[in-house]
PyMOL Python script that loads the backbone (N, CA, C, O; Angstrom):
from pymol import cmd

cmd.read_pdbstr("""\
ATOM      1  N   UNK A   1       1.929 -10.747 -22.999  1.00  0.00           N
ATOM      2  CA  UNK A   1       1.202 -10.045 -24.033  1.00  0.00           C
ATOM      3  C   UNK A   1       0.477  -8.860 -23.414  1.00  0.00           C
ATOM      4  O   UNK A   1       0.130  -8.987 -22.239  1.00  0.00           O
ATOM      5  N   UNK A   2       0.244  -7.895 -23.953  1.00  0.00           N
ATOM      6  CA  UNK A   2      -0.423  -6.180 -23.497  1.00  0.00           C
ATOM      7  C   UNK A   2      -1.154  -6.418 -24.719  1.00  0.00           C
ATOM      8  O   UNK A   2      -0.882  -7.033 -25.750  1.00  0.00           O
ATOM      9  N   UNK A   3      -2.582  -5.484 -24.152  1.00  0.00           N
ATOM     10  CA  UNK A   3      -3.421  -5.285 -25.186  1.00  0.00           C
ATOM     11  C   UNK A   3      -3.540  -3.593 -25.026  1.00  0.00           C
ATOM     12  O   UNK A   3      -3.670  -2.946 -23.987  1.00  0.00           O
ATOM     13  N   UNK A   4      -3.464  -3.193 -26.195  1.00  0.00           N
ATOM     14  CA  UNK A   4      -3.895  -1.673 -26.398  1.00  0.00           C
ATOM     15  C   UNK A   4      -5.767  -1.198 -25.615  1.00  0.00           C
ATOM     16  O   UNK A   4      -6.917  -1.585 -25.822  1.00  0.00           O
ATOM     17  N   UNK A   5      -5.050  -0.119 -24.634  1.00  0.00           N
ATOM     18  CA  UNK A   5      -6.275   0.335 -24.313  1.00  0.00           C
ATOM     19  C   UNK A   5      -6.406   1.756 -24.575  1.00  0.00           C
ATOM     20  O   UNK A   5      -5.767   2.573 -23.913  1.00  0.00           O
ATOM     21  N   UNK A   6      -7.357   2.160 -25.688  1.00  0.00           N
ATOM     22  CA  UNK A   6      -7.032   3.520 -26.334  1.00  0.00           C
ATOM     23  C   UNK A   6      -7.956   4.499 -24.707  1.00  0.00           C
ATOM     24  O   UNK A   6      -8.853   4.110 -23.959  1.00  0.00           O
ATOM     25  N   UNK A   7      -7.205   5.760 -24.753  1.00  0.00           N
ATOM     26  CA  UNK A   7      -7.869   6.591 -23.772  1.00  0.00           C
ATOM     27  C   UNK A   7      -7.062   7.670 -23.773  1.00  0.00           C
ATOM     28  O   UNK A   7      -5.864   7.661 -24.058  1.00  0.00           O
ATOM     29  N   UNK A   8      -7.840   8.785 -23.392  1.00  0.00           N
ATOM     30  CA  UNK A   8      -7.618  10.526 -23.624  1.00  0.00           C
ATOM     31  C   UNK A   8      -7.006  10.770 -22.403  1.00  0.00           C
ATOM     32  O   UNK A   8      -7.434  10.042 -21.508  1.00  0.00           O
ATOM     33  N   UNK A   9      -5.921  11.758 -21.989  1.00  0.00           N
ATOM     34  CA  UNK A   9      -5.875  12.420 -21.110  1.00  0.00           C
ATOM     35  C   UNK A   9      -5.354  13.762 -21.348  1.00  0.00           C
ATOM     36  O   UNK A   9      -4.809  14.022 -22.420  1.00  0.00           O
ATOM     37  N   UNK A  10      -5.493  14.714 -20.338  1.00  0.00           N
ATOM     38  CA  UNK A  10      -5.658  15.909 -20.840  1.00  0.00           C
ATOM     39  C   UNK A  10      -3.673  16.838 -21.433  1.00  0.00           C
ATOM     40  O   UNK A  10      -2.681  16.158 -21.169  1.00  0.00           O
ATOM     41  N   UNK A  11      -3.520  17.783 -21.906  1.00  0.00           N
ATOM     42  CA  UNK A  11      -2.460  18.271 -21.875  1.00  0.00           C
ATOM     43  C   UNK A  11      -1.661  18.573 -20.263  1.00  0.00           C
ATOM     44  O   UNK A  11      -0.524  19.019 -20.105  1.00  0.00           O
ATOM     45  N   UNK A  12      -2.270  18.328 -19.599  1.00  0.00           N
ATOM     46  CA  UNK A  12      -2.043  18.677 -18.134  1.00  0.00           C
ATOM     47  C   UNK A  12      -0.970  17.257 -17.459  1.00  0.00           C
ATOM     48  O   UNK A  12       0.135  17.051 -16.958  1.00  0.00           O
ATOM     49  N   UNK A  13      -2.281  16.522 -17.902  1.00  0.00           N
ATOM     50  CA  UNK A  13      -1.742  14.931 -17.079  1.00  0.00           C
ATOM     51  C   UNK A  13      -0.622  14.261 -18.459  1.00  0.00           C
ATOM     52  O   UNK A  13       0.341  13.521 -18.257  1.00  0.00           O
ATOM     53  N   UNK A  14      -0.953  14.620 -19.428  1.00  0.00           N
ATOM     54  CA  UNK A  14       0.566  14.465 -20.221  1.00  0.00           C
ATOM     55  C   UNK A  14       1.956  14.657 -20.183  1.00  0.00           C
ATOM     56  O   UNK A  14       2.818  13.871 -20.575  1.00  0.00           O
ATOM     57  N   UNK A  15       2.169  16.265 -19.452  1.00  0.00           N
ATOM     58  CA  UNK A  15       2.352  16.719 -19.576  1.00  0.00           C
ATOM     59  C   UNK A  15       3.540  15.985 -18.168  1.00  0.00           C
ATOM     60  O   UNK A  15       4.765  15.870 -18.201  1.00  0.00           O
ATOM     61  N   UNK A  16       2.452  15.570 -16.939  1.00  0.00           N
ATOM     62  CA  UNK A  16       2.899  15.433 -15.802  1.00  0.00           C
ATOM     63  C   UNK A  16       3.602  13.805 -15.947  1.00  0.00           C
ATOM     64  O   UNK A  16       4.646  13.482 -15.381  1.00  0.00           O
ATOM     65  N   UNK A  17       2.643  12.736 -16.975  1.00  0.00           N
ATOM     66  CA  UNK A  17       3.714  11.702 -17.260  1.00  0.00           C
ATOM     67  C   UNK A  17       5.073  11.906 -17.988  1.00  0.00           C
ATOM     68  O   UNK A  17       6.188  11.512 -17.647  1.00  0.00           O
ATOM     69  N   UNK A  18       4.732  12.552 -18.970  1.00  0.00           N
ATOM     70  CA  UNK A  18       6.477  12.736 -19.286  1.00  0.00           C
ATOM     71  C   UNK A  18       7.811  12.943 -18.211  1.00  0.00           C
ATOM     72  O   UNK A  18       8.904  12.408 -18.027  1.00  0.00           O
ATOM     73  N   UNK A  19       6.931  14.168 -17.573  1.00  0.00           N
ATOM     74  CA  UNK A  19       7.954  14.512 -16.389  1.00  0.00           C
ATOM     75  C   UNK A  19       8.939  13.487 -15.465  1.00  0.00           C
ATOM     76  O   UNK A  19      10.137  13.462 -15.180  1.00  0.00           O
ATOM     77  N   UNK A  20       7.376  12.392 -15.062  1.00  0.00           N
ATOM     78  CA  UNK A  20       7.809  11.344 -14.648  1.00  0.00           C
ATOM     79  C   UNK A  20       8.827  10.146 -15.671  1.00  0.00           C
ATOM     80  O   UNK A  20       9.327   9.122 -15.206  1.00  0.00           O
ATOM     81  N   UNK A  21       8.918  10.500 -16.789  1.00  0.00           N
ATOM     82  CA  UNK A  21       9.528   9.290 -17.992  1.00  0.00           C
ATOM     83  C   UNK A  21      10.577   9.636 -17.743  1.00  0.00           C
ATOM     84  O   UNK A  21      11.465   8.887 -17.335  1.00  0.00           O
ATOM     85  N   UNK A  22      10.741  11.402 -18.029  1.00  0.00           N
ATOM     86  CA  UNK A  22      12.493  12.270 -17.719  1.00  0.00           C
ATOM     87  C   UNK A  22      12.698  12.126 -16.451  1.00  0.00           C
ATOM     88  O   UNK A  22      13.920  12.273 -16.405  1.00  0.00           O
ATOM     89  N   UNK A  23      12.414  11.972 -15.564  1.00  0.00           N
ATOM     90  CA  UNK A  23      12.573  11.355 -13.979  1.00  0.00           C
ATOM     91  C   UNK A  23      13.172   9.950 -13.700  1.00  0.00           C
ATOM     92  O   UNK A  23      13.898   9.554 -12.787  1.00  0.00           O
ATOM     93  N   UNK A  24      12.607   9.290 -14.837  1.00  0.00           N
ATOM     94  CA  UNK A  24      13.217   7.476 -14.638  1.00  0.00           C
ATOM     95  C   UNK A  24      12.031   7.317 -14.304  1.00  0.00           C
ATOM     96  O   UNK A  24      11.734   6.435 -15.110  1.00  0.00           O
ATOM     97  N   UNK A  25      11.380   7.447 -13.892  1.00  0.00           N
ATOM     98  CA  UNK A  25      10.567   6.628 -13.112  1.00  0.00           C
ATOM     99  C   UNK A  25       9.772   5.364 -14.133  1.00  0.00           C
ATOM    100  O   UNK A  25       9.541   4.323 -13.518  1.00  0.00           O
ATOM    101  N   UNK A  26       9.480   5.379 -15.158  1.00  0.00           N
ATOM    102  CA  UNK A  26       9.112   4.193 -16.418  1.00  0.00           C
ATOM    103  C   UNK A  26       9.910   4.809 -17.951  1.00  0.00           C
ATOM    104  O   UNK A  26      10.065   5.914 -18.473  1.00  0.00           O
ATOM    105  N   UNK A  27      10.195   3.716 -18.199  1.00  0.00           N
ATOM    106  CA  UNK A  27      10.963   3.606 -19.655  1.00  0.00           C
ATOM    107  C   UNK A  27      10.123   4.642 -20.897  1.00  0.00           C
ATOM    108  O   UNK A  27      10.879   5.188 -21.701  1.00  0.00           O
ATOM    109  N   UNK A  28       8.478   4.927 -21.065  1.00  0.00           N
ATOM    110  CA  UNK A  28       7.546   5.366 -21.159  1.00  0.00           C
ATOM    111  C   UNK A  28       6.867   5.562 -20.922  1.00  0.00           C
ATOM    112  O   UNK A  28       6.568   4.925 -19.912  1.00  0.00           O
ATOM    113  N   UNK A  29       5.615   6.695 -21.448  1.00  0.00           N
ATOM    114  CA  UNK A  29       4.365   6.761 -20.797  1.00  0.00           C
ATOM    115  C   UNK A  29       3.398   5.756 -20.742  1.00  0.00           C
ATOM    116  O   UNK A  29       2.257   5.870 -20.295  1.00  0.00           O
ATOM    117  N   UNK A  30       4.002   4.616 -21.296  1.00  0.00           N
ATOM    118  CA  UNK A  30       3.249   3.259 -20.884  1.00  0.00           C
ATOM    119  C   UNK A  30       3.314   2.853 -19.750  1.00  0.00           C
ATOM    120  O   UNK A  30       2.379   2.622 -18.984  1.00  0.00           O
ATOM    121  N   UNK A  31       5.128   2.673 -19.467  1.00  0.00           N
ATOM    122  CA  UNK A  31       5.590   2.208 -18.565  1.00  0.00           C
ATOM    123  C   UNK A  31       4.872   2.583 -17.163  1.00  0.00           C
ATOM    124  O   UNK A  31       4.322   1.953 -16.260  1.00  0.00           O
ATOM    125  N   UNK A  32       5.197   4.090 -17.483  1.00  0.00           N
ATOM    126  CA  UNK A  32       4.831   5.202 -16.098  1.00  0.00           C
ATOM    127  C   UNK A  32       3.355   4.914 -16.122  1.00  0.00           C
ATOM    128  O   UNK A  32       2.993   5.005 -14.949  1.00  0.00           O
ATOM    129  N   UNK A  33       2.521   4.669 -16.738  1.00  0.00           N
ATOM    130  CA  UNK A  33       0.993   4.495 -16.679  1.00  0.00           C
ATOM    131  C   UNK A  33       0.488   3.238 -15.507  1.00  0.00           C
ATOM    132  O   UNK A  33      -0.088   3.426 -14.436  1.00  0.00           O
ATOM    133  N   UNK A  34       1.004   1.673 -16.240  1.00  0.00           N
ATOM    134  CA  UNK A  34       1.445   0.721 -15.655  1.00  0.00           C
ATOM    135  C   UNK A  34       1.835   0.978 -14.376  1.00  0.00           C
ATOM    136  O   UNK A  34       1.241   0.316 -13.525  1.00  0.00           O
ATOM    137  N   UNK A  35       2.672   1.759 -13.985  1.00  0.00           N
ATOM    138  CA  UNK A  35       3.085   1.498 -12.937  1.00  0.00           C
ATOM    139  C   UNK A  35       2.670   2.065 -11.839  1.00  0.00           C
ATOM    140  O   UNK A  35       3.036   1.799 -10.694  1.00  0.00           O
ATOM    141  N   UNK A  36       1.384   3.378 -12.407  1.00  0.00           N
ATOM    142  CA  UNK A  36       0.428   4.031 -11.221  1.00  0.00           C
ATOM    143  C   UNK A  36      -0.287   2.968 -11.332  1.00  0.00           C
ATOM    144  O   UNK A  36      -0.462   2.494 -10.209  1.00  0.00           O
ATOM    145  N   UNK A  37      -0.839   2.297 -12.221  1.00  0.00           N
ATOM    146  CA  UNK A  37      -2.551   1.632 -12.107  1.00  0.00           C
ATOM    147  C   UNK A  37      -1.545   0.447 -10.710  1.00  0.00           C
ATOM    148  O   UNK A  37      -2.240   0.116  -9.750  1.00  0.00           O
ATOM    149  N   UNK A  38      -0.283   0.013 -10.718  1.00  0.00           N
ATOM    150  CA  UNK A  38      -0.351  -1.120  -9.879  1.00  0.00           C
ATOM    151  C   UNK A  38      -0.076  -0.369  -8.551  1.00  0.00           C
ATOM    152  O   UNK A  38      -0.349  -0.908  -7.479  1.00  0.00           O
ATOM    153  N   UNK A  39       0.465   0.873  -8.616  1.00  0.00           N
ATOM    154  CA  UNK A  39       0.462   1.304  -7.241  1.00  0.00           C
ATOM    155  C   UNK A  39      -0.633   1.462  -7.075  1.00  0.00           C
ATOM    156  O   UNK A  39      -0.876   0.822  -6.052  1.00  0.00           O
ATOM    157  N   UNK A  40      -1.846   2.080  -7.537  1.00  0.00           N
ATOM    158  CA  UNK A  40      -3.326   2.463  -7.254  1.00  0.00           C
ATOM    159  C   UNK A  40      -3.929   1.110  -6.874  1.00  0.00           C
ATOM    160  O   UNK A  40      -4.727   1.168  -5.939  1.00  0.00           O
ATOM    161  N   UNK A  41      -3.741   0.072  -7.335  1.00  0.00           N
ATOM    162  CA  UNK A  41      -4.517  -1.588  -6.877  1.00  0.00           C
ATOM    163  C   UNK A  41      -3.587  -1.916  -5.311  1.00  0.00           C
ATOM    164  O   UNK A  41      -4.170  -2.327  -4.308  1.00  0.00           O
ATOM    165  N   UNK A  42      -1.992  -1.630  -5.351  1.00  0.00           N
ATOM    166  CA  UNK A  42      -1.827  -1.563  -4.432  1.00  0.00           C
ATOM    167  C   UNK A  42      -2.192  -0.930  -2.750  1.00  0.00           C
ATOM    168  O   UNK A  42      -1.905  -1.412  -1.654  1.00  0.00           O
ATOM    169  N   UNK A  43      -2.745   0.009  -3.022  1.00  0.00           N
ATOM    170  CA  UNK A  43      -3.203   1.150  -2.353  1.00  0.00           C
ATOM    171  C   UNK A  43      -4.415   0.827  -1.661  1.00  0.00           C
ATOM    172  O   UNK A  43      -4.805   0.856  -0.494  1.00  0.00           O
ATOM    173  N   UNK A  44      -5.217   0.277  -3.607  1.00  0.00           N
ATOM    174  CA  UNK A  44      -6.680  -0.255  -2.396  1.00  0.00           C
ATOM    175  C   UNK A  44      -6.885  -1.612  -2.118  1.00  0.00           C
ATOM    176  O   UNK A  44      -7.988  -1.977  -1.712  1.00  0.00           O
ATOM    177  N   UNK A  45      -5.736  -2.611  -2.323  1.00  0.00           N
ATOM    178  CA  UNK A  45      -5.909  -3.526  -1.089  1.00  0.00           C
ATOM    179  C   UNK A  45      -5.488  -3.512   0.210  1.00  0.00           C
ATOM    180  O   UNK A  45      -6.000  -4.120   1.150  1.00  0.00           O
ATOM    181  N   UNK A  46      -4.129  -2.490   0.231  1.00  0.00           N
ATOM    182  CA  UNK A  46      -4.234  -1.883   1.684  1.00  0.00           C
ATOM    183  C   UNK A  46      -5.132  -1.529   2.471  1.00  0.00           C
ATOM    184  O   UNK A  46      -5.309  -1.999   3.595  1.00  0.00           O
ATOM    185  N   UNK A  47      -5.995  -0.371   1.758  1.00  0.00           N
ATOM    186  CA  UNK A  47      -7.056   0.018   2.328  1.00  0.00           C
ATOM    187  C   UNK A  47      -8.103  -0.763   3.194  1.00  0.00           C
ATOM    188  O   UNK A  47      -8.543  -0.552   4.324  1.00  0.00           O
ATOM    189  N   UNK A  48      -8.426  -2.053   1.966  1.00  0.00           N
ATOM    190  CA  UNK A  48      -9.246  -2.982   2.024  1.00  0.00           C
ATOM    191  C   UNK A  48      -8.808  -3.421   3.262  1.00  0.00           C
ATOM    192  O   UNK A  48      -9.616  -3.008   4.094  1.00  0.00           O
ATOM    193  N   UNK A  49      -7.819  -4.132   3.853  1.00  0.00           N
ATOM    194  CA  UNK A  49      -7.216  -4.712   4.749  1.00  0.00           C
ATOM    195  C   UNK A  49      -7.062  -4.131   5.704  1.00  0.00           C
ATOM    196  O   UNK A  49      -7.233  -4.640   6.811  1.00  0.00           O
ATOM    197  N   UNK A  50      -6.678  -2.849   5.506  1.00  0.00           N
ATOM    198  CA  UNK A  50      -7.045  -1.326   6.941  1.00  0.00           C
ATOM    199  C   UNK A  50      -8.442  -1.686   7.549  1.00  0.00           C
ATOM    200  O   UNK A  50      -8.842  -1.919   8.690  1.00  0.00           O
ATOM    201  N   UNK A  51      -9.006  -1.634   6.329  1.00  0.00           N
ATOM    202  CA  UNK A  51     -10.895  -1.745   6.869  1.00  0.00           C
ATOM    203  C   UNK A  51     -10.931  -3.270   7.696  1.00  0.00           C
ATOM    204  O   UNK A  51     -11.274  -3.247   8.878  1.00  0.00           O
ATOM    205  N   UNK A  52     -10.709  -4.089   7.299  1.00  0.00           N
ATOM    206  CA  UNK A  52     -11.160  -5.240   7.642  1.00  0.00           C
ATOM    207  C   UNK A  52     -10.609  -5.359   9.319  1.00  0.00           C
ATOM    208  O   UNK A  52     -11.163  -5.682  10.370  1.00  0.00           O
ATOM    209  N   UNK A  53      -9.395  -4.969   8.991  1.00  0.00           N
ATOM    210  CA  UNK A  53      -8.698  -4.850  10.581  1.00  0.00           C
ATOM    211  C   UNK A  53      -9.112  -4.258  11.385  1.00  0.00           C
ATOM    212  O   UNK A  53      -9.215  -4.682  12.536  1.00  0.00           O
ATOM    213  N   UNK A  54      -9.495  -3.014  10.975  1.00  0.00           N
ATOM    214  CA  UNK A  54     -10.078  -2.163  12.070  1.00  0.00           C
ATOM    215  C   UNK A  54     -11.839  -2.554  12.302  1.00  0.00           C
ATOM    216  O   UNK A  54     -12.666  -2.248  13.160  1.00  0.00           O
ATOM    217  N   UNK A  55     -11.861  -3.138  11.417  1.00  0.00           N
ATOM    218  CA  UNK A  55     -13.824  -3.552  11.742  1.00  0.00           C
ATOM    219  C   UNK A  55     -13.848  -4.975  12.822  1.00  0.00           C
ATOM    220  O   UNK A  55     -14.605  -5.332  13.724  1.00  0.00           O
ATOM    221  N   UNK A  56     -12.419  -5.631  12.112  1.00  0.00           N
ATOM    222  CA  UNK A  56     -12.457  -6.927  13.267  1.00  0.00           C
ATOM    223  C   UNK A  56     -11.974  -6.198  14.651  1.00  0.00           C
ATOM    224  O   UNK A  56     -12.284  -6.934  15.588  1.00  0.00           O
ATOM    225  N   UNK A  57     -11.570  -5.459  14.934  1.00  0.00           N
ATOM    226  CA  UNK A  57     -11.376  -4.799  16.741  1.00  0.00           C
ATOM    227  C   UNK A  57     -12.633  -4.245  17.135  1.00  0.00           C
ATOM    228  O   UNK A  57     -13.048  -4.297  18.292  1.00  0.00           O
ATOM    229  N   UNK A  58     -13.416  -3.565  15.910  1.00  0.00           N
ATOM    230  CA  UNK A  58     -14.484  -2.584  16.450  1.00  0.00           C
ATOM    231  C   UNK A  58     -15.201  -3.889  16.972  1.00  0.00           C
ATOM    232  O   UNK A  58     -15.504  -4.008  18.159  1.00  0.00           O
ATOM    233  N   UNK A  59     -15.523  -5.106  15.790  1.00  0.00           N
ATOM    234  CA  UNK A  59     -16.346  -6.086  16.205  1.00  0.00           C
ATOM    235  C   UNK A  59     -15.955  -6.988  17.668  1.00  0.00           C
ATOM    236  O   UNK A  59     -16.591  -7.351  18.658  1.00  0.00           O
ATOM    237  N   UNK A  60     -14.592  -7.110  17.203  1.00  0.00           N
ATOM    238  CA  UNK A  60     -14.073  -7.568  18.842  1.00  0.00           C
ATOM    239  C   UNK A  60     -13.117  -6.798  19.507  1.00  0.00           C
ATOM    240  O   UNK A  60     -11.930  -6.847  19.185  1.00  0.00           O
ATOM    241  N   UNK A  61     -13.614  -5.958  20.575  1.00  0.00           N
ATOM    242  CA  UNK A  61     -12.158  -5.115  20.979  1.00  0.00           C
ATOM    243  C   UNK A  61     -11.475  -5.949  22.201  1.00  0.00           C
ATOM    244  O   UNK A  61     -11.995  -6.715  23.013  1.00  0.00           O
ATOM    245  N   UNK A  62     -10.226  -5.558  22.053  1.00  0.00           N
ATOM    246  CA  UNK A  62      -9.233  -5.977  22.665  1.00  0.00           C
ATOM    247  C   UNK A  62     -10.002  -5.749  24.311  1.00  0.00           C
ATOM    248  O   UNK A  62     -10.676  -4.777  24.652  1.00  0.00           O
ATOM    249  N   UNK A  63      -9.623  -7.074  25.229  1.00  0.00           N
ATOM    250  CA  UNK A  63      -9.920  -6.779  26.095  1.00  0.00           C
ATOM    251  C   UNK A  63      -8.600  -6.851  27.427  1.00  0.00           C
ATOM    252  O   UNK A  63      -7.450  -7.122  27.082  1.00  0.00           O
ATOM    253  N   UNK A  64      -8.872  -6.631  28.647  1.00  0.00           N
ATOM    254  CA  UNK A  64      -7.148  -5.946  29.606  1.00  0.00           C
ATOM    255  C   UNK A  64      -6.751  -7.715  29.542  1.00  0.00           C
ATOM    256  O   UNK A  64      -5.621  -7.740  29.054  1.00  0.00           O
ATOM    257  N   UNK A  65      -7.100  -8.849  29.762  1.00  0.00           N
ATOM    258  CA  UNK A  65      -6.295 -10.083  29.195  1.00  0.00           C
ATOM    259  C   UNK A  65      -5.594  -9.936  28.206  1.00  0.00           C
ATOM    260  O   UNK A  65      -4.373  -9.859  28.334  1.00  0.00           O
ATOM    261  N   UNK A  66      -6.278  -9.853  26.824  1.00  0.00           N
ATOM    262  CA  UNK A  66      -5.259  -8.961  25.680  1.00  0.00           C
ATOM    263  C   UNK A  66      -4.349  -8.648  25.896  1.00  0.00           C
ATOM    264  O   UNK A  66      -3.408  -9.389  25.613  1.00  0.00           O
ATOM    265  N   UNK A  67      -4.126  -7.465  26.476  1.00  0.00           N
ATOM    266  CA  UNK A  67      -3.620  -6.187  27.062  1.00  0.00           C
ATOM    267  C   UNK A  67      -1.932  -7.452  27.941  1.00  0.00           C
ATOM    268  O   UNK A  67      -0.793  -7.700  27.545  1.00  0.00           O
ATOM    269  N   UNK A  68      -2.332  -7.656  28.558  1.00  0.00           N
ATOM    270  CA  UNK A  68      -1.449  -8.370  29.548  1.00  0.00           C
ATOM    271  C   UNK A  68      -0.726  -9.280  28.715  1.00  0.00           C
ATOM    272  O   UNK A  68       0.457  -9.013  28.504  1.00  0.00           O
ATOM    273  N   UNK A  69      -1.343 -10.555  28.078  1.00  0.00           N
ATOM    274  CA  UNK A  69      -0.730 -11.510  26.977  1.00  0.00           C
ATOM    275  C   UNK A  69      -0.073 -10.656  26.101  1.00  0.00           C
ATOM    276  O   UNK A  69       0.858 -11.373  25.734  1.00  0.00           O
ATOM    277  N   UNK A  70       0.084  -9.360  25.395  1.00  0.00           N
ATOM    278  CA  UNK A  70       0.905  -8.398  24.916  1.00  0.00           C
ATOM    279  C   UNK A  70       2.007  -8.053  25.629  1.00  0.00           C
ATOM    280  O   UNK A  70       3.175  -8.211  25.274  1.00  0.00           O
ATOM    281  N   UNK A  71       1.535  -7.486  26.840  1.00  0.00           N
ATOM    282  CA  UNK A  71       3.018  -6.962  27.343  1.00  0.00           C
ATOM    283  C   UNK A  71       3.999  -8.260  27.383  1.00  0.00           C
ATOM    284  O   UNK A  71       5.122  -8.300  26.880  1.00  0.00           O
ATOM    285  N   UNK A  72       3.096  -9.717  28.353  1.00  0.00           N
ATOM    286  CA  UNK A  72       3.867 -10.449  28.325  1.00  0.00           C
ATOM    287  C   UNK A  72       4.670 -10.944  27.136  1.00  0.00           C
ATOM    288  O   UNK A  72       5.892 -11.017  27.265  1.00  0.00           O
ATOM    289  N   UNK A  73       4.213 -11.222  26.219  1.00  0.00           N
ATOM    290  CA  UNK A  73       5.293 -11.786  24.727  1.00  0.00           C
ATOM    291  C   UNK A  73       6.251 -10.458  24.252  1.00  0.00           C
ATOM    292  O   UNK A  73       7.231 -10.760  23.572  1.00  0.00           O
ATOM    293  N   UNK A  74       6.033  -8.902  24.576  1.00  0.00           N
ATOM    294  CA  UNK A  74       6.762  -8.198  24.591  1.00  0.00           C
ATOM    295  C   UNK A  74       8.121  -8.501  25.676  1.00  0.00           C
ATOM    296  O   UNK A  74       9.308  -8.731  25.445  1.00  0.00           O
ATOM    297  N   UNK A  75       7.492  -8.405  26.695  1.00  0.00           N
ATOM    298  CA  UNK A  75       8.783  -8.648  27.841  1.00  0.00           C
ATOM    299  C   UNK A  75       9.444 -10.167  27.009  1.00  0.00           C
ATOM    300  O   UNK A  75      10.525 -10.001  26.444  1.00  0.00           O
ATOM    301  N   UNK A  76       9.157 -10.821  26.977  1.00  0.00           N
ATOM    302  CA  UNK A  76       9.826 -12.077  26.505  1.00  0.00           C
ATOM    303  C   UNK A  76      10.915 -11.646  25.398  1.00  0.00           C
ATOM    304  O   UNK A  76      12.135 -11.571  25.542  1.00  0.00           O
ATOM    305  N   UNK A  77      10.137 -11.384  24.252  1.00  0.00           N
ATOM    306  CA  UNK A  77      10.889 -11.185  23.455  1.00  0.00           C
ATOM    307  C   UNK A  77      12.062 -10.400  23.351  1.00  0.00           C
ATOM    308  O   UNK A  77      13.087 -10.666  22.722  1.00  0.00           O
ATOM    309  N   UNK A  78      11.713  -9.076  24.262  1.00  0.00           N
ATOM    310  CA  UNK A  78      12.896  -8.316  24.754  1.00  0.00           C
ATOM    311  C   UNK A  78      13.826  -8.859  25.709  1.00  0.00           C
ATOM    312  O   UNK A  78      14.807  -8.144  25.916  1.00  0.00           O
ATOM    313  N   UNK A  79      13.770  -9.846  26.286  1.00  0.00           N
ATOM    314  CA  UNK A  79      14.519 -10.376  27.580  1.00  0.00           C
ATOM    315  C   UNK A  79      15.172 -11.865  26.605  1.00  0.00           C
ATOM    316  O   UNK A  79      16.087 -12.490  27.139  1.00  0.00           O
ATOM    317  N   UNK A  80      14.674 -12.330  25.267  1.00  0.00           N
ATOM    318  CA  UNK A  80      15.723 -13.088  24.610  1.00  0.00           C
ATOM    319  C   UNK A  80      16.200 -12.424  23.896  1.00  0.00           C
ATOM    320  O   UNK A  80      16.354 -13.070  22.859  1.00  0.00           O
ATOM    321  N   UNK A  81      16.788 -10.849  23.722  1.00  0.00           N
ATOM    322  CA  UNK A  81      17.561 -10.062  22.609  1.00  0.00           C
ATOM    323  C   UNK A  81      18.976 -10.105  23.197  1.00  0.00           C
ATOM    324  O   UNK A  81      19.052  -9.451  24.237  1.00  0.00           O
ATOM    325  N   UNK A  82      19.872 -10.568  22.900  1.00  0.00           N
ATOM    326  CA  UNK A  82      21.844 -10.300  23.223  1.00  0.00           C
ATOM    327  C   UNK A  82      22.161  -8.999  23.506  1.00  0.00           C
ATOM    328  O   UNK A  82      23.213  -8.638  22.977  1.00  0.00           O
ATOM    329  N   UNK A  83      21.562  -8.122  24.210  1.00  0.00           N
ATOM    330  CA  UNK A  83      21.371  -6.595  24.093  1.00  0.00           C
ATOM    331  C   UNK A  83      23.073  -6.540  24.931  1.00  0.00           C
ATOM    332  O   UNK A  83      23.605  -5.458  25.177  1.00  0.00           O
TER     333      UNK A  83
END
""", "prot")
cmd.dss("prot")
cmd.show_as("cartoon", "prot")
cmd.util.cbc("prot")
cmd.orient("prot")
């Protein structure tokens, strides 16, 4: 079920969903609407998760043990490839 959400946009941004409808990109300017708002939620839980990642290194940074346990599971993993 969809519920009607009435809202204005200008001759500009109308103008630019259609484009996208004659593009394929959504069946309508519903469609095409829908389908920014989920790329836009998509976007900012990325973000969200950018942040969190990068605040957990700032909070704990990698230290040269790190560093070493990396290369090592790198070398591994490259040395079980059928190359």
């Amino acid at each position: 079920m969809t519920t009607p959400v009435p809202t204005r946009f200008t001759d500009e941004e109308l103008a630019t969903i259609d484009e996208l409808v004659a593009a394929g990109i959504g069946e309508n300017r519903s469609a095409v609407i829908r389908r920014g708002v989920h790329q836009l939620a998509d976007a900012v839980r990325r973000t969200r998760v950018g942040t969190t990642i990068a605040d957990s290194y700032r909070e704990r940074p990698q230290s040269p043990d790190d560093d070493e346990l990396a290369m090592a599971s790198a070398i591994a993993l490259t040395e079980a490839e059928p190359w």
